[in-house]
Every structure is written in C-alpha cells, then in structure tokens.
C-alpha positions in Angstrom: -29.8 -105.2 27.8 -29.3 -104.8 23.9 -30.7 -102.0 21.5 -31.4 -102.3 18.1 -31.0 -98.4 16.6 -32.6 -96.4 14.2 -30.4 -93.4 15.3 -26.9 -92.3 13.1 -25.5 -94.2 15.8 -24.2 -97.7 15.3 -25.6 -100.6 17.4 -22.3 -101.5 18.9 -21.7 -98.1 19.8 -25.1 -98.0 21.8 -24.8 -101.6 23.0 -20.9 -100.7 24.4 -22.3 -97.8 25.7 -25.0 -99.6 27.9 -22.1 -102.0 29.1 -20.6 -99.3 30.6 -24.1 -98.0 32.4 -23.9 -101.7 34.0 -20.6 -101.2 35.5 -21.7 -98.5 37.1 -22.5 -98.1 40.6 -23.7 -94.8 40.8 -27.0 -95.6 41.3 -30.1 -94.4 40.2 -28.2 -92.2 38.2 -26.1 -94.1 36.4 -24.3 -93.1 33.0 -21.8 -95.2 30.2 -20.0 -92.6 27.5 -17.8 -93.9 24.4 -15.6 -91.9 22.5 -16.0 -93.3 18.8 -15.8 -92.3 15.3 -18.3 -94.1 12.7 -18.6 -97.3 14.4 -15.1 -97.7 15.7 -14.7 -97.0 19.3 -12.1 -95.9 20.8 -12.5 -95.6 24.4 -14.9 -96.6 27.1 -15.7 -95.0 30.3 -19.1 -94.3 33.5 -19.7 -92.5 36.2 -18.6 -93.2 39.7 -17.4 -91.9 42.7 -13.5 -91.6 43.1 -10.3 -89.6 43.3 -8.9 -88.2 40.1 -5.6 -85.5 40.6 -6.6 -84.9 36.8 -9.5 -83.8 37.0 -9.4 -82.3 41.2 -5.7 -81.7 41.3 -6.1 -79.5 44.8 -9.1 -81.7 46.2 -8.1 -85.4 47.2 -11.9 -86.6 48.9 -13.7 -89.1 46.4 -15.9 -86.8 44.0 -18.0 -87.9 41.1 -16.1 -88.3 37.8 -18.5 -88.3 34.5 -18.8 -91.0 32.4 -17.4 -88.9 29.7 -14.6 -88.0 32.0 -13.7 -91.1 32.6 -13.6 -92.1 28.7 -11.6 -89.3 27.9 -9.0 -89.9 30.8 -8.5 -93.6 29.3 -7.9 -92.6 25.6 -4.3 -93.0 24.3 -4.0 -88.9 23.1 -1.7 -89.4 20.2 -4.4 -92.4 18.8 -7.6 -90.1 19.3 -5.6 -87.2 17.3 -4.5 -89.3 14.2 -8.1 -91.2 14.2 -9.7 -87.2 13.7 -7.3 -85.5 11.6 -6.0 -85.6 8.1 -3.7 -84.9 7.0 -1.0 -82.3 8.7 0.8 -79.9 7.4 3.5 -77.2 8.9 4.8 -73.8 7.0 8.3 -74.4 6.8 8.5 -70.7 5.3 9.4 -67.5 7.2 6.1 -65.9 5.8 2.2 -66.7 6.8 0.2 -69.0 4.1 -3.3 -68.0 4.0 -5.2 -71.3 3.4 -9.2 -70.6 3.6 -8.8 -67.4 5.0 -6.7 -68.6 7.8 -3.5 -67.4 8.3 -0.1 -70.1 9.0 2.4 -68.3 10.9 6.1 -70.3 10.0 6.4 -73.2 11.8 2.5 -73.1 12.1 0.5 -76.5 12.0 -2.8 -77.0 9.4 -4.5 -80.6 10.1 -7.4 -80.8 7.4 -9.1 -83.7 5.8 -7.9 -82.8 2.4 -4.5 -83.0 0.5 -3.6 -79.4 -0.5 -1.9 -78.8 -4.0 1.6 -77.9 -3.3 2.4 -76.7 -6.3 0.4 -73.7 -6.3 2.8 -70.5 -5.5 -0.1 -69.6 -2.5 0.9 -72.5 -0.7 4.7 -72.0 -1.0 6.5 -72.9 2.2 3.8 -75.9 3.0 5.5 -79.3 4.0 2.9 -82.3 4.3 4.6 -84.8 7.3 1.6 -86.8 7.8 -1.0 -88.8 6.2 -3.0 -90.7 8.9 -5.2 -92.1 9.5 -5.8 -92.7 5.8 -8.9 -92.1 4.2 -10.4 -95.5 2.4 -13.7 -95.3 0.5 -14.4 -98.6 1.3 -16.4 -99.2 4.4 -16.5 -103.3 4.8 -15.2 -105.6 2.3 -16.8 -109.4 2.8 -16.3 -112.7 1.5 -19.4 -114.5 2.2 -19.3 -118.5 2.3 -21.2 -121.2 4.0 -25.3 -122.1 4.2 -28.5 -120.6 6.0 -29.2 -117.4 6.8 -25.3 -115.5 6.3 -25.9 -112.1 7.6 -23.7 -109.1 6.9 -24.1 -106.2 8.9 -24.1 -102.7 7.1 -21.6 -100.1 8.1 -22.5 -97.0 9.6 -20.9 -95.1 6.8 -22.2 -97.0 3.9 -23.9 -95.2 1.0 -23.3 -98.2 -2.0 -23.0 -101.8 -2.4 -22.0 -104.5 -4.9 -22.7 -107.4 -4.6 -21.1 -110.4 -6.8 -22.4 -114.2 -6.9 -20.0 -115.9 -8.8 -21.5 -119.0 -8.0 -23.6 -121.2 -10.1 -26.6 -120.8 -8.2 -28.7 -117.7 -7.0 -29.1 -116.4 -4.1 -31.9 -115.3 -2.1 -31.1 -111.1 -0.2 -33.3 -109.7 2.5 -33.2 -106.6 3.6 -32.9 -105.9 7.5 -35.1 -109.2 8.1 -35.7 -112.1 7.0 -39.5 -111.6 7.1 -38.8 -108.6 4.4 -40.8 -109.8 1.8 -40.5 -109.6 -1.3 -37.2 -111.2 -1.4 -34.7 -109.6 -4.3 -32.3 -112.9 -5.8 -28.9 -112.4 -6.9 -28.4 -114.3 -9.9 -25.3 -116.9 -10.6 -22.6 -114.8 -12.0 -24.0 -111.6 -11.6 -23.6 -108.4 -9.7 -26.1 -106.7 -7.5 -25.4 -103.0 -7.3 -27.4 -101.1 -4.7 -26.5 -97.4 -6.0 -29.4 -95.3 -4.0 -28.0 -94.4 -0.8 -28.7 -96.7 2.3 -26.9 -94.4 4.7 -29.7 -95.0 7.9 -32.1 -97.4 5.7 -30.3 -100.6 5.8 -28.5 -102.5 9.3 -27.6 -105.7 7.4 -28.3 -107.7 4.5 -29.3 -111.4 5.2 -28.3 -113.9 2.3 -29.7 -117.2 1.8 -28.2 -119.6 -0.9 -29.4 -122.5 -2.3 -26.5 -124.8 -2.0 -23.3 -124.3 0.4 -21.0 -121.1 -1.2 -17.6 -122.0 -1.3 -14.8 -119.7 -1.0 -14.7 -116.9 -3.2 -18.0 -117.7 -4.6 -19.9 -114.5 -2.9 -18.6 -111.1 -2.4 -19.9 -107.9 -0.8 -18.3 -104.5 -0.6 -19.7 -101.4 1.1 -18.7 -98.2 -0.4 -19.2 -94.0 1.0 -20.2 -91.8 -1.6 -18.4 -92.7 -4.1 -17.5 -96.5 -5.2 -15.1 -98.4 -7.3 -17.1 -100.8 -9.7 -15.4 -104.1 -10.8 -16.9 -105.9 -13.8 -15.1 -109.0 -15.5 
C-alpha cells in the first residue's frame, strides 16, 4: 500500500512507515515508527513480540516492544545526535556564561542551531568544537535531462525555486499533475523563479520539453527561506 500526503510529512516517510506495519506480525494491531528529520530517515522500526534486556532488563519472557521502541533501539546514537544539533559548544572558563538566560557551568556543554559571536566579552570562555551536521539552504539541487514527462519531486523543506532552461527551446511545467491545467512554459534561456512559498503546496513539478534536454541544458534548485539567485 502507497500514500500520497497532504500532511508536513513527506511521502517516503509515510510510505517507509507503512513498510514497517507489513513486517509486522502483531496482528490486528499492528504498528511501523520512523525516526526522521525533514525527509531523511534515519531509522526504522514495528511492533512485535520479543525479548529486549534494554528495554525489560529483569524480565526475560517475550513482551511487546513498540514500534517506536524498536526504531529507537536500532539508531546509531552518535548519528541521531549530530543529525539534531548544531552546533556545540563547551565553557572552557572557570566562571558560568549566561547564554539566553541559561547559565554554562565550566566545562558545561551548549548545542544550538546558531553560531554564537565569540567575540563578545559575555561569551568569554566559549570554545565552538563542532559544526555538524551543517546547515545548507539548499534543499535539492537537479540537473534535469532527457524527454517525456521528467518529474522532480519537491522537498519537504522547500520554500523557493529557480528554475533555468538554458536550452533553445521551451519548456512546458505542471504543477503536482500533469492534468494541472493551465500549463506555465519556461522559456529558452530563461529563469523561472517561484518566490511565494510552496512549503505544503507543491509535491513535484513535472516538466515536459519539446525536444530531448541534453546535459546541462535544464536546472532546478530548491531553496528554504532564503535563496541564492544566479543570473548570467
């Protein structure tokens, strides 16, 4: 069984997450988890009935283990830290750092999703000694060659897109389906720019050119909230 979504959820996600309900056995209530972030995922898991000195250390008989259990237990700890938190830094002082009204003891750990201006006296005593995973405000990056329907799926994350035809023909765009009428055309040599945001609104983009596109002839690039715009 396959889902098409209208949820903040990606289709993969879903469709992964249904694959697990399969393997289940633990019938009729049967249950698929995944841990993800956006649309990557990072670890799979469903419900069944089976020992786990994890999660019943003093009790050895077979005993149900949730689906999201069983996804958590499989995920490589060190990769589901780094995929959640950016970047880390410790107080190598011997006096507390207030940073948003949170105190950092020395030797204390801050993991936030923004880089912190070390130069400010506040923050004396803060060492930065990671950086991953690095942010990127680009979502999906495509070069888009061939004939017939070419269909590039939208990321989850996606708020802008550019489009560039630097063939010598146009090209015909649908939005979501190819019965999507009217159709919009991206002119030879011209960029497409899709600025209003299609966070939710858009699952893929279905492009039909007149002739074959070589290599290099069509571009698209999915950006978050902000976007870097290339004109020649």
């Amino acid at each position: 069984m396959k889902i098409n979504s209208k949820s903040n959820i990606s289709v993969g996600v879903l469709n992964k997450a249904l694959e697990e309900v399969e393997k289940s056995i633990y019938y009729p209530f049967k249950v698929g988890a995944c841990v993800f972030k956006g649309d990557r995922i990072i670890s799979c898991g469903h419900n069944s009935k089976r020992k786990s000195s994890l999660i019943y250390p003093k009790d050895q008989r077979d005993d149900t283990i949730h689906a999201e259990q069983d996804a958590i237990l499989g995920q490589d700890w060190k990769k589901l830290k780094e995929q959640f938190l950016m970047p880390t830094y410790q107080n190598t002082s011997n006096h507390r750092v207030s940073i948003d009204a949170r105190d950092i003891l020395p030797n204390g750990i801050y993991e936030t999703m923004y880089y912190l201006d070390l130069t400010l006296p506040e923050l004396s005593g803060l060492v930065k000694f990671s950086d991953v995973p690095f942010y990127n405000l680009t979502t999906a990056s495509d070069a888009i060659s061939g004939s017939g329907n070419l269909e590039v799926p939208i990321h989850y994350e996606t708020q802008k897109i550019e489009i560039f035809n630097k063939s010598q023909k146009p090209v015909d765009m649908y939005i979501n389906s190819i019965w999507n009428t009217p159709k919009l055309i991206i002119h030879q040599e011209s960029i497409c720019k899709i600025n209003e945001d299609v966070h939710g609104k858009i699952d893929k983009l279905i492009f039909v050119p007149s002739v074959q596109l070589n290599t290099n002839d069509f571009f698209v690039h999915q950006f978050k909230s902000f976007w870097i715009s290339f004109e020649n």
